[in-house]
C-alpha positions as CSV (number, residue, x, y, z in Angstrom):
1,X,0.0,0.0,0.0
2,X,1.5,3.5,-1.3
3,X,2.1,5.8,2.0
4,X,0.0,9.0,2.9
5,X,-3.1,7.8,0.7
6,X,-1.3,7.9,-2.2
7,X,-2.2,6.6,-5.6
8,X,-0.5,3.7,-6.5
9,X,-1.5,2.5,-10.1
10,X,-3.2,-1.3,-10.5
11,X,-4.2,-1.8,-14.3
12,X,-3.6,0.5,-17.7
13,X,-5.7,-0.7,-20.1
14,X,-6.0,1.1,-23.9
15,X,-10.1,0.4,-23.6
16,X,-12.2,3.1,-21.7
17,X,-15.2,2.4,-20.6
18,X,-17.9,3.2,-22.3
19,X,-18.7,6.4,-19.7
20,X,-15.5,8.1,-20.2
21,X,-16.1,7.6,-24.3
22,X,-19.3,9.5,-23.4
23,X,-18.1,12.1,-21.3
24,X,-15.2,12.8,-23.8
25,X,-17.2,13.3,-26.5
26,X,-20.7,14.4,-25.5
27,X,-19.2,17.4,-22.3
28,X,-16.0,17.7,-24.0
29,X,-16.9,17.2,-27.9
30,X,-13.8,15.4,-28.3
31,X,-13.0,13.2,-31.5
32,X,-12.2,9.7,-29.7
33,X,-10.9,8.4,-33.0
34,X,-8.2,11.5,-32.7
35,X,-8.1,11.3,-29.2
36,X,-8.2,7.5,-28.4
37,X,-4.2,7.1,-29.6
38,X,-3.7,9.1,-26.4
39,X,-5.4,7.8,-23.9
40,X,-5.3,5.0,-21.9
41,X,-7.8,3.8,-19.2
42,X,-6.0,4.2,-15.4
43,X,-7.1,1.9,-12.8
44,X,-5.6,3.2,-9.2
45,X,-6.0,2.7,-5.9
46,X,-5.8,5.3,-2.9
47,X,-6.3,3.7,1.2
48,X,-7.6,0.2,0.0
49,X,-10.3,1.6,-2.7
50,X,-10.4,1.4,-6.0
51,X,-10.5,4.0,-8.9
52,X,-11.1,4.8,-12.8
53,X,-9.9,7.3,-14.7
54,X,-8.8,8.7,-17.8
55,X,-5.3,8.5,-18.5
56,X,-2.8,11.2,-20.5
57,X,1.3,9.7,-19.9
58,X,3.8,11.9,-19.3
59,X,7.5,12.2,-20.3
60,X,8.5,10.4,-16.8
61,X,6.0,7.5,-17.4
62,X,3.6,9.2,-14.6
63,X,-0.4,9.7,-15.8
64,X,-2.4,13.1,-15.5
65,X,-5.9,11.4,-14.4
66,X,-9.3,12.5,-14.8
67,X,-12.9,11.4,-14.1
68,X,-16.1,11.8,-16.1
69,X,-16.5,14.2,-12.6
70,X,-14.6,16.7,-11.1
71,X,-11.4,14.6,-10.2
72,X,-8.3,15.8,-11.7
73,X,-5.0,14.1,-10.1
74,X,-1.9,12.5,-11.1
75,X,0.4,9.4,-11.4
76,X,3.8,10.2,-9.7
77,X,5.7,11.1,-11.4
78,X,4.2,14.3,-12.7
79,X,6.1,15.6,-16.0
80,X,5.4,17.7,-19.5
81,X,4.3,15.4,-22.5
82,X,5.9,16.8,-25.9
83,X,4.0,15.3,-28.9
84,X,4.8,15.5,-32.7
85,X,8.1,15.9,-31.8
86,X,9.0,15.6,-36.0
87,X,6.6,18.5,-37.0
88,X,7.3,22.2,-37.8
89,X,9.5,24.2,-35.3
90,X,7.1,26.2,-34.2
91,X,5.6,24.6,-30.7
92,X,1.8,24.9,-29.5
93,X,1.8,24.8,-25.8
94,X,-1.3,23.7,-24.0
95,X,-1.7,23.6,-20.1
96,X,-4.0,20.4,-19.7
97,X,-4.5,17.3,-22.3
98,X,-8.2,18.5,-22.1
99,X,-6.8,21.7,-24.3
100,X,-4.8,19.6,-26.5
101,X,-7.3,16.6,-27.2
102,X,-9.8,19.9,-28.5
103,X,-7.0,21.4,-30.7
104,X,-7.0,17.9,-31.8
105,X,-10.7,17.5,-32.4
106,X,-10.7,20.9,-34.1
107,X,-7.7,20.1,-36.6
108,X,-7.8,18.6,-40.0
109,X,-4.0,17.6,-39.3
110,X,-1.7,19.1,-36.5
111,X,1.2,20.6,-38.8
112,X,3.0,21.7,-35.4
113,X,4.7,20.1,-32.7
114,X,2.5,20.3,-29.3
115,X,3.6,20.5,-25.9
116,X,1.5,19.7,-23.2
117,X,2.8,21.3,-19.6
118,X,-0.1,19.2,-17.6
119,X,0.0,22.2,-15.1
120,X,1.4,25.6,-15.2
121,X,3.8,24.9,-12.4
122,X,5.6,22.8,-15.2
123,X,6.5,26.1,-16.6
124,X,10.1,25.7,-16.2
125,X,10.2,21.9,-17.4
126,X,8.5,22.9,-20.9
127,X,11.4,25.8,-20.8
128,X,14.4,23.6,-20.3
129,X,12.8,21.0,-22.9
130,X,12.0,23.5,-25.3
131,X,15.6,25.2,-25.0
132,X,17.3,21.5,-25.1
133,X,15.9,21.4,-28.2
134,X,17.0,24.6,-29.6
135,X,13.1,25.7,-30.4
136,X,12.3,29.5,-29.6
137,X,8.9,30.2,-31.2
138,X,6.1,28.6,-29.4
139,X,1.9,29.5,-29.7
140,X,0.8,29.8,-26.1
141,X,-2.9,28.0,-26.3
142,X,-3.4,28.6,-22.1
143,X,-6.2,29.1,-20.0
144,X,-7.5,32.6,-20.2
145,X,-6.6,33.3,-15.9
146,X,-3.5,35.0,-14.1
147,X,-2.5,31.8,-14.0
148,X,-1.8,31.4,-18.1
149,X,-1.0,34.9,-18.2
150,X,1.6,34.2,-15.8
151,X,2.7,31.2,-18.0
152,X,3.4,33.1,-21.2
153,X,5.7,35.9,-19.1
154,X,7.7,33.3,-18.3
155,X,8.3,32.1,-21.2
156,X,8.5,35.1,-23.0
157,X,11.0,36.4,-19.9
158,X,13.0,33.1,-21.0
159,X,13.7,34.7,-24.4
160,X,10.7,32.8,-26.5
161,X,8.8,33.9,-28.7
162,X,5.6,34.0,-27.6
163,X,2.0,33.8,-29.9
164,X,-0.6,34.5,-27.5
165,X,-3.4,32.1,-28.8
166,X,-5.9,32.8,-26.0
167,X,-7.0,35.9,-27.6
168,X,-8.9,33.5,-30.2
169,X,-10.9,32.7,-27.3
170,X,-10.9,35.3,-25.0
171,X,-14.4,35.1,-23.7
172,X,-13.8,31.5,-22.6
173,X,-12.3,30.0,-19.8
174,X,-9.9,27.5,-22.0
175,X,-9.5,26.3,-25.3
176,X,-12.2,23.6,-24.1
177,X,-14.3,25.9,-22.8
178,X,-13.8,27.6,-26.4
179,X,-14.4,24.1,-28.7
180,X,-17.7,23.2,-26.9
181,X,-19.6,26.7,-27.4
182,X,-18.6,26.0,-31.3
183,X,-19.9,22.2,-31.3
């Protein structure tokens, strides 16, 4: 049993139930055909009880979770995920795999690579990756609060070059947010 209640992962299975299919695509109006090469289903268990969720891996083999709920949580360890890393230099960053599963669904073809931070306190993870890499132009798609404002003056205080995205979707909370009101 992991110490302090926390999650210690039982199962990953590439199927998800047929409630998180529904809640992806019918609250979040994702495409699961897009989506599904991401995801994996997460079975955990915290003090003896067992769990579901929807799973997104990370560059350290840890797993941002969520529920068809209001659960949001994590895998240990908690990391950035780069994706496309063979496409175009110039990087869309998203903040949660929720953002980049709707960029996804709202895409003929992602020409870009994609970054996902899976938090803002990532911040300086995506940095070193990003400069590791030699990339300096990167489209900021974050969540329209002080917290993704915050995000983008970092990196543009790190010497990137920063697209502000969010003002596509200024009247929403998130690129989410942003996808459902046009579904």
């Amino acid at each position: 049993m992991a110490a302090n209640g926390a999650r210690r992962l039982i199962e990953i299975s590439d199927t998800l139930p047929p409630y998180f299919q529904e809640y992806l695509t019918k609250v979040r109006c994702i495409n699961l055909e897009k989506a599904m090469p991401f995801l994996k289903c997460i079975s955990y268990e915290v003090r003896g009880r067992r769990y579901q969720a929807i799973g997104f891996a990370n560059l350290s083999g840890g797993y941002e979770l969520r529920d068809d709920k209001t659960f949001k949580g994590t895998i240990a360890p908690k990391d950035i995920t780069p994706i496309f890393t063979d496409r175009a230099e110039s990087v869309c960053i998203f903040e949660g795999f929720m953002d980049f599963l709707s960029f996804l669904s709202m895409k003929e073809e992602i020409i870009n690579r994609c970054l996902v931070m899976n938090s803002v306190s990532n911040v300086a993870k995506a940095i070193r990756y990003l400069n590791d890499r030699h990339l300096t132009h990167i489209r900021a798609l974050l969540d329209n609060d002080d917290a993704g404002r915050r995000a983008i003056q970092e990196f543009a205080r790190a010497g990137f070059q920063v697209e502000d995205m969010s003002r596509y979707y200024k009247d929403f909370k998130d690129l989410n947010d942003f996808h459902v009101s046009r579904v």
